[in-house]
N, CA, C and O atoms as a printed pandas DataFrame, in Angstrom:
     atom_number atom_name residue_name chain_id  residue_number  x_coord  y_coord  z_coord
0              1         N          UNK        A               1   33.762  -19.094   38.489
1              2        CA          UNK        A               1   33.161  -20.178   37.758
2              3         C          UNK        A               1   32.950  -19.785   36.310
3              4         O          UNK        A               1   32.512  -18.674   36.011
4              5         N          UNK        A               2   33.258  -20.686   35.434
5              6        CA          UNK        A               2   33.058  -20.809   33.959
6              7         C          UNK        A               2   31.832  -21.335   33.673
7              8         O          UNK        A               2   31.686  -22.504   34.031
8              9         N          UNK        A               3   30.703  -20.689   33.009
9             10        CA          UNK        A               3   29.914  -20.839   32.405
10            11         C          UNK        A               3   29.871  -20.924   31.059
11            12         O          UNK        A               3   30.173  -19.908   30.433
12            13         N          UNK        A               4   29.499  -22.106   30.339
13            14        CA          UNK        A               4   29.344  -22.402   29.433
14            15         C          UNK        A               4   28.720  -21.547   28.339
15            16         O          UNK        A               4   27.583  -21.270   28.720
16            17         N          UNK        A               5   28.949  -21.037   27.211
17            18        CA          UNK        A               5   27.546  -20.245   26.125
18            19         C          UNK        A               5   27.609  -21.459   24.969
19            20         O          UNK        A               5   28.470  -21.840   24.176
20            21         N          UNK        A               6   26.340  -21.834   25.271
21            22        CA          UNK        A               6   26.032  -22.846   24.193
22            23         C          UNK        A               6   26.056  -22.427   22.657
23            24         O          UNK        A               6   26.071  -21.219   22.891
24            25         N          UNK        A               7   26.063  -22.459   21.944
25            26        CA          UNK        A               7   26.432  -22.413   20.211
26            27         C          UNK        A               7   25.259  -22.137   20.068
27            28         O          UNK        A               7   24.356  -22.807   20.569
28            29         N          UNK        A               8   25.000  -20.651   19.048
29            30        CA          UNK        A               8   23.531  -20.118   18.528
30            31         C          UNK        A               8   22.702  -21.454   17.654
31            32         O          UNK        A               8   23.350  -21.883   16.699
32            33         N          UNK        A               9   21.736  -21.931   17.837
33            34        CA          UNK        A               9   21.370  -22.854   16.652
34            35         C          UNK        A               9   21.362  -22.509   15.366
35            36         O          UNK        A               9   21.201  -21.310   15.140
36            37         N          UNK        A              10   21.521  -23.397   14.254
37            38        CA          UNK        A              10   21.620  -23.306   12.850
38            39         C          UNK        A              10   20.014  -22.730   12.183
39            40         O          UNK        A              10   18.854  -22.801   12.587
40            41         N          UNK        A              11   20.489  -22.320   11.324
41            42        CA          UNK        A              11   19.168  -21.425   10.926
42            43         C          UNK        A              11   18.689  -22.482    9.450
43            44         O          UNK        A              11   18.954  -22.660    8.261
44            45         N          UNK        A              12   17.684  -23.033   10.727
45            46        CA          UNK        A              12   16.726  -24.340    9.610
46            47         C          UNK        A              12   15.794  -23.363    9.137
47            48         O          UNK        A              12   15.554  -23.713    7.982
48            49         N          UNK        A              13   15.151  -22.352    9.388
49            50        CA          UNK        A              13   13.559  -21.907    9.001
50            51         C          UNK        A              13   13.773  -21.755    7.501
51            52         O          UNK        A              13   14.754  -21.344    6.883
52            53         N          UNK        A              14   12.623  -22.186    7.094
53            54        CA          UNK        A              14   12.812  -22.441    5.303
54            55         C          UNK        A              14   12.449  -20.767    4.748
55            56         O          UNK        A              14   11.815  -19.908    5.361
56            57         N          UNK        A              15   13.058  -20.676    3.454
57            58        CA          UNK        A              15   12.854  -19.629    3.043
58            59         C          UNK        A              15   11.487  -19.037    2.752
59            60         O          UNK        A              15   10.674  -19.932    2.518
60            61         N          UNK        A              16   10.955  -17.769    2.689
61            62        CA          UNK        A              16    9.921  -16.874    2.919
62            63         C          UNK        A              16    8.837  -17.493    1.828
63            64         O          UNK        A              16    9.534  -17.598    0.819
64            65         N          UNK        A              17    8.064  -17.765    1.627
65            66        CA          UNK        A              17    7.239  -17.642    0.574
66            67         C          UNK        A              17    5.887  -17.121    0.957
67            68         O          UNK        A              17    5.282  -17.390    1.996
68            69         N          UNK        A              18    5.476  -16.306   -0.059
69            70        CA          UNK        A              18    3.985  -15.771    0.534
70            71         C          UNK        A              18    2.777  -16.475    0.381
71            72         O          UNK        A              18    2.749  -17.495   -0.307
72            73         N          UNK        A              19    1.900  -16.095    0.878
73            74        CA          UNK        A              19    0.533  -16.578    1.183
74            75         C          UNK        A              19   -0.086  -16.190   -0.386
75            76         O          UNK        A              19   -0.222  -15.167   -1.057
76            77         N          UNK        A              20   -0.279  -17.181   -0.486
77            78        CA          UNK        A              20   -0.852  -17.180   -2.264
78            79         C          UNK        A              20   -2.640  -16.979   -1.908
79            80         O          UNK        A              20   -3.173  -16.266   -2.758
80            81         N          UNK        A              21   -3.361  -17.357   -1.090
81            82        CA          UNK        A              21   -4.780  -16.890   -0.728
82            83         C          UNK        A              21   -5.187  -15.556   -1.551
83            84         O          UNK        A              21   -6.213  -15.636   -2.226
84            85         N          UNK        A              22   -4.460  -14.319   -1.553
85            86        CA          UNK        A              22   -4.517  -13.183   -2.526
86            87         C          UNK        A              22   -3.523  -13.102   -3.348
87            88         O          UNK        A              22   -2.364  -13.127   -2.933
88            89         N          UNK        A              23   -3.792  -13.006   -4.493
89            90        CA          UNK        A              23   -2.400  -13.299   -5.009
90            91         C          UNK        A              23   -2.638  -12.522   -6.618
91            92         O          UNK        A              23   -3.448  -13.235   -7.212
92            93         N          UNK        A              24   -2.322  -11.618   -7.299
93            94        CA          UNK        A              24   -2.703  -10.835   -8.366
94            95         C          UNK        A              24   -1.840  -12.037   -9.266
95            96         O          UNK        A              24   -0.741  -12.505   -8.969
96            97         N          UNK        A              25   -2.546  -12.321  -10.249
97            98        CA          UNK        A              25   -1.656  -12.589  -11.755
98            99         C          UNK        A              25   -0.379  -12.536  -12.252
99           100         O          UNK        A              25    0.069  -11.427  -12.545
100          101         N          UNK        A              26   -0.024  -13.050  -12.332
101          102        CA          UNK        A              26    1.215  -12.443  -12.252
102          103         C          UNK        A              26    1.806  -12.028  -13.934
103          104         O          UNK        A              26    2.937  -11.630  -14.215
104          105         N          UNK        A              27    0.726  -12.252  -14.825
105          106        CA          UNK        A              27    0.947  -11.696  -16.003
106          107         C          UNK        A              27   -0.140  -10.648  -16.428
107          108         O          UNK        A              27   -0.372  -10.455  -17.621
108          109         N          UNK        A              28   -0.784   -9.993  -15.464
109          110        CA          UNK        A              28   -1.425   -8.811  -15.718
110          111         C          UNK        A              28   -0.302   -7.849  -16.118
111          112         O          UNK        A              28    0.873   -7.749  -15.763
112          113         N          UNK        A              29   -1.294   -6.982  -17.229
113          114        CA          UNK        A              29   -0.416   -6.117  -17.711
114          115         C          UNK        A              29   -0.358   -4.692  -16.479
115          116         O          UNK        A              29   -0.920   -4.581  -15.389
116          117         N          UNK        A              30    0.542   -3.775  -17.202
117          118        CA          UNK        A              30    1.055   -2.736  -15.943
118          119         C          UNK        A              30   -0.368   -1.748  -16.296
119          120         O          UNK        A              30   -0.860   -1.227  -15.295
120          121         N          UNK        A              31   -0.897   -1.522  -17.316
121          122        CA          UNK        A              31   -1.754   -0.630  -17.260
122          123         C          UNK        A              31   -3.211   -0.957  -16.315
123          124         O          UNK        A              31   -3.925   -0.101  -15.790
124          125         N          UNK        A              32   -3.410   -2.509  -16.277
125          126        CA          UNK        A              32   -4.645   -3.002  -15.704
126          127         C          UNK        A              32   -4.533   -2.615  -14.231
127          128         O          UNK        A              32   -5.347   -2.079  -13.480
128          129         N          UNK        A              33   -3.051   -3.126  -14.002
129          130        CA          UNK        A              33   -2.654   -2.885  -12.302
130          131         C          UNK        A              33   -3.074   -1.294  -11.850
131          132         O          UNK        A              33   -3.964   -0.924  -11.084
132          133         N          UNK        A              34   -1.957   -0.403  -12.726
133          134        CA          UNK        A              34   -2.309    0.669  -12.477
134          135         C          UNK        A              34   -3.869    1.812  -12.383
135          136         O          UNK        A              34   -4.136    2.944  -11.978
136          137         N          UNK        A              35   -4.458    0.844  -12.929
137          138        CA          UNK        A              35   -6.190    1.354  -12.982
138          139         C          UNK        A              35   -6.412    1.001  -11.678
139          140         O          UNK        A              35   -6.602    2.005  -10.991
140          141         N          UNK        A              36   -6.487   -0.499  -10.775
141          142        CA          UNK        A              36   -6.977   -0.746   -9.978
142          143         C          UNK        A              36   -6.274   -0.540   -8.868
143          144         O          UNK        A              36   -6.755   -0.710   -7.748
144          145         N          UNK        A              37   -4.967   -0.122   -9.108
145          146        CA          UNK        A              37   -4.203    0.852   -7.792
146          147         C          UNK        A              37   -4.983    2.509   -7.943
147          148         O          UNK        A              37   -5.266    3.223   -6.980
148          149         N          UNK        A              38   -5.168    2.778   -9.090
149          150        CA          UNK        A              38   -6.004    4.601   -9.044
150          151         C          UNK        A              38   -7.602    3.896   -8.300
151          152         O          UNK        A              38   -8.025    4.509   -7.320
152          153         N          UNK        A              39   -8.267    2.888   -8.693
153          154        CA          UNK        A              39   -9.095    2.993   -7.884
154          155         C          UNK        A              39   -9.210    2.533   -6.514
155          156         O          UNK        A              39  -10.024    3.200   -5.874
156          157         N          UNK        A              40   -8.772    1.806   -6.007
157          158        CA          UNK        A              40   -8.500    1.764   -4.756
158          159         C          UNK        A              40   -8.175    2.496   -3.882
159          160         O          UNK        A              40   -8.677    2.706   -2.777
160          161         N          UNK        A              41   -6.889    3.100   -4.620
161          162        CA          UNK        A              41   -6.477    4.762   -4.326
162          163         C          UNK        A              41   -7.761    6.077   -3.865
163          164         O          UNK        A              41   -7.857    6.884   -2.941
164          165         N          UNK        A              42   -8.477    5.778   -4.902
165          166        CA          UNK        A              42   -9.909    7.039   -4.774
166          167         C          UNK        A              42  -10.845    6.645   -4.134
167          168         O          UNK        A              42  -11.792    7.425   -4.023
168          169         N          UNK        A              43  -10.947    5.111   -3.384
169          170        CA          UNK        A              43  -11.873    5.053   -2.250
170          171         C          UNK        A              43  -11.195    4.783   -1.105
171          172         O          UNK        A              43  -11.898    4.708   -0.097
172          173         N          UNK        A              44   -9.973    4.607   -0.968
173          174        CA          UNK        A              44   -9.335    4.983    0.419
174          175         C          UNK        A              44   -9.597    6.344    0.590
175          176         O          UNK        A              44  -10.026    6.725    1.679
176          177         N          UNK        A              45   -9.346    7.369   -0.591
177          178        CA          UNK        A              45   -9.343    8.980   -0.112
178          179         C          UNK        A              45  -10.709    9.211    0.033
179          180         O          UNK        A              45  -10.945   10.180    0.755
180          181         N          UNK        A              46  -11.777    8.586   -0.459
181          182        CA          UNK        A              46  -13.301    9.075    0.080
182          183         C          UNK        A              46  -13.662    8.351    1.580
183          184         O          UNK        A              46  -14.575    8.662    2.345
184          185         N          UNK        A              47  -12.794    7.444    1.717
185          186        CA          UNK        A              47  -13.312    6.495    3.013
186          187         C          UNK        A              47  -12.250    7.827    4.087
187          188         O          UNK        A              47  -12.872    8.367    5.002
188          189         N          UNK        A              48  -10.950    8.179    3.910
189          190        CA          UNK        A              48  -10.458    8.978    5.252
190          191         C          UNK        A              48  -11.360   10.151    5.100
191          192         O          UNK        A              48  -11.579   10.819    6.111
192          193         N          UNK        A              49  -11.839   10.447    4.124
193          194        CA          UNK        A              49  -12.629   11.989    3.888
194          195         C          UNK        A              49  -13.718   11.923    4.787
195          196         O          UNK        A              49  -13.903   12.827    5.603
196          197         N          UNK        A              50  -14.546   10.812    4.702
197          198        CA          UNK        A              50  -15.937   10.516    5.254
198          199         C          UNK        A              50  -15.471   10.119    6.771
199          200         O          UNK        A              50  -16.318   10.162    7.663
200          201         N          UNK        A              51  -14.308    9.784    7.026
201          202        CA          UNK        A              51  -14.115    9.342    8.595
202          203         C          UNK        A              51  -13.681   10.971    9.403
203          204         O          UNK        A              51  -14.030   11.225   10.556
204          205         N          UNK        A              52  -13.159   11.599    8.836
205          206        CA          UNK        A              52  -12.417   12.619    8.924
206          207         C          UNK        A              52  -13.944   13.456    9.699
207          208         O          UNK        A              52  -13.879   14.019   10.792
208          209         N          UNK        A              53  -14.975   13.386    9.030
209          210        CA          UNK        A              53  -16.073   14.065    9.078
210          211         C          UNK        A              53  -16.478   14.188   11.268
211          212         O          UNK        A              53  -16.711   15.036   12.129
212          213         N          UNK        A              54  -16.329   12.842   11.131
213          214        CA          UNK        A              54  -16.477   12.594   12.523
214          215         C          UNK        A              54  -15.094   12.764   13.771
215          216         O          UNK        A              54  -14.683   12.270   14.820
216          217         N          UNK        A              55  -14.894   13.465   13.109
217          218        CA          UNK        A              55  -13.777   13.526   14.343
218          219         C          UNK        A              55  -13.381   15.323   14.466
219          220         O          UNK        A              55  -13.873   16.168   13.719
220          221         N          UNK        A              56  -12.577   15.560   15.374
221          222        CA          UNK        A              56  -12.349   17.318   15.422
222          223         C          UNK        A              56  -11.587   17.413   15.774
223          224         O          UNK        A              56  -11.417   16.539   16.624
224          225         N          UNK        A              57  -10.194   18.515   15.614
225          226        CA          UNK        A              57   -8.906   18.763   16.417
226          227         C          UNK        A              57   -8.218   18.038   15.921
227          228         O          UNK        A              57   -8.735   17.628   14.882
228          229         N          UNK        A              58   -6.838   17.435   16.184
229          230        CA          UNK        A              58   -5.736   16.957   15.620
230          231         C          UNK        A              58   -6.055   15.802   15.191
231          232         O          UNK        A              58   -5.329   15.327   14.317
232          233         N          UNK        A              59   -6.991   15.168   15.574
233          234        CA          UNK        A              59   -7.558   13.481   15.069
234          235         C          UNK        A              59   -8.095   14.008   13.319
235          236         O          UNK        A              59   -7.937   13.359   12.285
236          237         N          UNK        A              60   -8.754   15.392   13.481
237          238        CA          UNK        A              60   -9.224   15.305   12.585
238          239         C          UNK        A              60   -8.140   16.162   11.454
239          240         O          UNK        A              60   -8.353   15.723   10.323
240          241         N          UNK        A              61   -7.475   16.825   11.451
241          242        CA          UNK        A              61   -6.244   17.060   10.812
242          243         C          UNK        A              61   -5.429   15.943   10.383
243          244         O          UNK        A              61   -4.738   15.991    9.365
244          245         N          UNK        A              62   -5.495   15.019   11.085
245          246        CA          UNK        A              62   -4.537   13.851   10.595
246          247         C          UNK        A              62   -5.609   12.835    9.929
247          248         O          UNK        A              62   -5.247   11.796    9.378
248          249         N          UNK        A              63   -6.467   13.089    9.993
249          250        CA          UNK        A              63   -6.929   12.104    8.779
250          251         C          UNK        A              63   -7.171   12.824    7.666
251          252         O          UNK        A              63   -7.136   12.269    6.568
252          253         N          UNK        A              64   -7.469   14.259    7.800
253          254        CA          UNK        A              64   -7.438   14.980    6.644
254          255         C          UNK        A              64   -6.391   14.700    5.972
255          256         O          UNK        A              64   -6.592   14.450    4.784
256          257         N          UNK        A              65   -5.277   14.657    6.363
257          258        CA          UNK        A              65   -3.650   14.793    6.203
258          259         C          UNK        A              65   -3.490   13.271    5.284
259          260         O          UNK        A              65   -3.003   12.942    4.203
260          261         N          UNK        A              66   -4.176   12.627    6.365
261          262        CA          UNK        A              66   -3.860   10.676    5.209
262          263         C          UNK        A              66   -4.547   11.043    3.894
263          264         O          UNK        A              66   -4.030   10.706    2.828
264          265         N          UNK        A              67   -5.871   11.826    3.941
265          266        CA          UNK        A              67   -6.800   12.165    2.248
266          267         C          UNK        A              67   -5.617   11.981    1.705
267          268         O          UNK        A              67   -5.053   11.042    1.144
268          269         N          UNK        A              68   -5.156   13.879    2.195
269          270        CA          UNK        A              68   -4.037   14.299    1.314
270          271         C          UNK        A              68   -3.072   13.034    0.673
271          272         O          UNK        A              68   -2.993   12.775   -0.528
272          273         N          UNK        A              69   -2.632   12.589    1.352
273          274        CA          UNK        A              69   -1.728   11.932    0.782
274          275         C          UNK        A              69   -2.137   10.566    0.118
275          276         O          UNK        A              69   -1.181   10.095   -0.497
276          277         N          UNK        A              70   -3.002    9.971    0.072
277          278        CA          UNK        A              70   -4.002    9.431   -0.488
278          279         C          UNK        A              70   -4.347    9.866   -1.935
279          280         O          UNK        A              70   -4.313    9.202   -2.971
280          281         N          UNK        A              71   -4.682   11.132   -1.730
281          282        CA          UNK        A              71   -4.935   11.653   -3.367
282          283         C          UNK        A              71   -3.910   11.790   -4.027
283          284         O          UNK        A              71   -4.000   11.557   -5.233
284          285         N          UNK        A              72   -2.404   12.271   -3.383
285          286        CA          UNK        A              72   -1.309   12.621   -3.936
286          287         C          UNK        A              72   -0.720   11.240   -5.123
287          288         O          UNK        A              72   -0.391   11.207   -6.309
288          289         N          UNK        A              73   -0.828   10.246   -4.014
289          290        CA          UNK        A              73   -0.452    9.129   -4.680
290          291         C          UNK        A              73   -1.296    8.557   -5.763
291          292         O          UNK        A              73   -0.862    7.976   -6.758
292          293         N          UNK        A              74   -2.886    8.838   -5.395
293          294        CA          UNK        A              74   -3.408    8.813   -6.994
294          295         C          UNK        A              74   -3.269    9.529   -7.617
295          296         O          UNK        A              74   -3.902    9.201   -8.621
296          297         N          UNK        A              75   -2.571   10.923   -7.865
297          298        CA          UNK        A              75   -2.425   11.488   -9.209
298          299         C          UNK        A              75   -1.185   10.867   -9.584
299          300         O          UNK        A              75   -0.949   10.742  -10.786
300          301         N          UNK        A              76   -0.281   10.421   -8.648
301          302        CA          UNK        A              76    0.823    9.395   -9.303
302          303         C          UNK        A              76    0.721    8.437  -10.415
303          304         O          UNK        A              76    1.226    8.273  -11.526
304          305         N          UNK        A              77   -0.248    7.805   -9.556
305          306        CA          UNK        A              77   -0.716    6.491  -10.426
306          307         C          UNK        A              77   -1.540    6.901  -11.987
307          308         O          UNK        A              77   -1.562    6.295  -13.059
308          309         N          UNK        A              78   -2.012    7.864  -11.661
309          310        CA          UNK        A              78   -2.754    8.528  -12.916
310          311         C          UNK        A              78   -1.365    9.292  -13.792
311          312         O          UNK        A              78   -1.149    9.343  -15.003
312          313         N          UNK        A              79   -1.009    9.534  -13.272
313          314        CA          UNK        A              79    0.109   10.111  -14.248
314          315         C          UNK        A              79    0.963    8.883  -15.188
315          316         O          UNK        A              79    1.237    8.891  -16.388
316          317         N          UNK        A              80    1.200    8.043  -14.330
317          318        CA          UNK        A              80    1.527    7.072  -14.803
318          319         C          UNK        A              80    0.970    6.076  -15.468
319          320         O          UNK        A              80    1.604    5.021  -15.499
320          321         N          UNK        A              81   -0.276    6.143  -16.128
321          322        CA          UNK        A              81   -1.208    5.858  -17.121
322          323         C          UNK        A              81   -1.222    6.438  -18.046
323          324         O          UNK        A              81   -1.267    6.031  -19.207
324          325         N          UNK        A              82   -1.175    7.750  -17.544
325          326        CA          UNK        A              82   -1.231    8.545  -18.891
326          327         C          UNK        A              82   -0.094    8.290  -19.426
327          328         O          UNK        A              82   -0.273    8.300  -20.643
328          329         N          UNK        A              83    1.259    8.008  -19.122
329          330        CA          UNK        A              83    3.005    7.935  -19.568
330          331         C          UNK        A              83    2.173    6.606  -20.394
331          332         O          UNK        A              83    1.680    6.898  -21.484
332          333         N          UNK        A              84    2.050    5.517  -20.018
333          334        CA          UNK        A              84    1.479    4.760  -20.660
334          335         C          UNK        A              84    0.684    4.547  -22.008
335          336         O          UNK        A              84    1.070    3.914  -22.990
336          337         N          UNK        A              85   -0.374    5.138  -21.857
337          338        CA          UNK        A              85   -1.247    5.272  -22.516
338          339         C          UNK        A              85   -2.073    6.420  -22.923
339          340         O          UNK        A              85   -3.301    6.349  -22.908
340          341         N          UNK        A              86   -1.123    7.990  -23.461
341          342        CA          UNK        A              86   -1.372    9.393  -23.718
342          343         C          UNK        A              86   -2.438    9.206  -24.275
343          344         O          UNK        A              86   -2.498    8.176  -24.946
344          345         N          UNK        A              87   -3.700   10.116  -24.227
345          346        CA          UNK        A              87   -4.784   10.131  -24.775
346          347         C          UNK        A              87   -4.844   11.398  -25.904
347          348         O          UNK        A              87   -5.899   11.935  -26.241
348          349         N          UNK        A              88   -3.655   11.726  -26.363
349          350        CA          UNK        A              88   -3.610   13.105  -26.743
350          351         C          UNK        A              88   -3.375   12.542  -28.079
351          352         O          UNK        A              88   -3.222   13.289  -29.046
C-alpha cells in the first residue's frame, strides 16, 4: 500500500521582531552603554561572590568560577572605555 506524504506547509509565521517592553535607546552613545554593561557586570560578580559563600565543594568552585568570569568580562568592558575615552 501507498501512503500518501502530504506537502510540508508554507512558512506563514511573520518575521521575528522583539519585545520592545525593555528596549535600550537606540541612540545611546557607546560609552553610556559601556558604563552600564561595567556596572551590571560588577554586581553580577558581587551577587555569584556572595552566593558562592553558601555553598561548598564543586557547587562552590563553579560559582567561584562564574565570579571569575564575570570579572574577566568587566575588565573588558573597562578596557574598552578607556580605548574610548583615555584618561591619560
Amino acid at each position: 500500500m501507498n501512503k500518501l506524504i502530504p506537502d510540508p506547509p508554507c512558512n506563514t509565521t511573520k518575521p521575528y521582531s522583539p519585545n520592545t517592553l525593555f528596549m535600550i535607546v537606540p541612540d545611546t552613545d557607546t560609552e553610556s552603554l559601556l558604563a552600564h554593561a561595567c556596572e551590571s557586570l560588577a554586581s553580577a560578580n558581587v551577587i555569584a561572590s556572595d552566593f558562592a559563600t553558601y555553598l561548598s565543594g564543586p557547587q562552590r568552585n563553579t560559582a567561584l568560577a562564574i565570579a571569575q568570569i564575570i570579572m574577566l568580562a568587566e575588565l573588558a568592558v573597562n578596557r574598552a572605555l578607556d580605548n574610548i575615552d583615555p584618561q591619560g
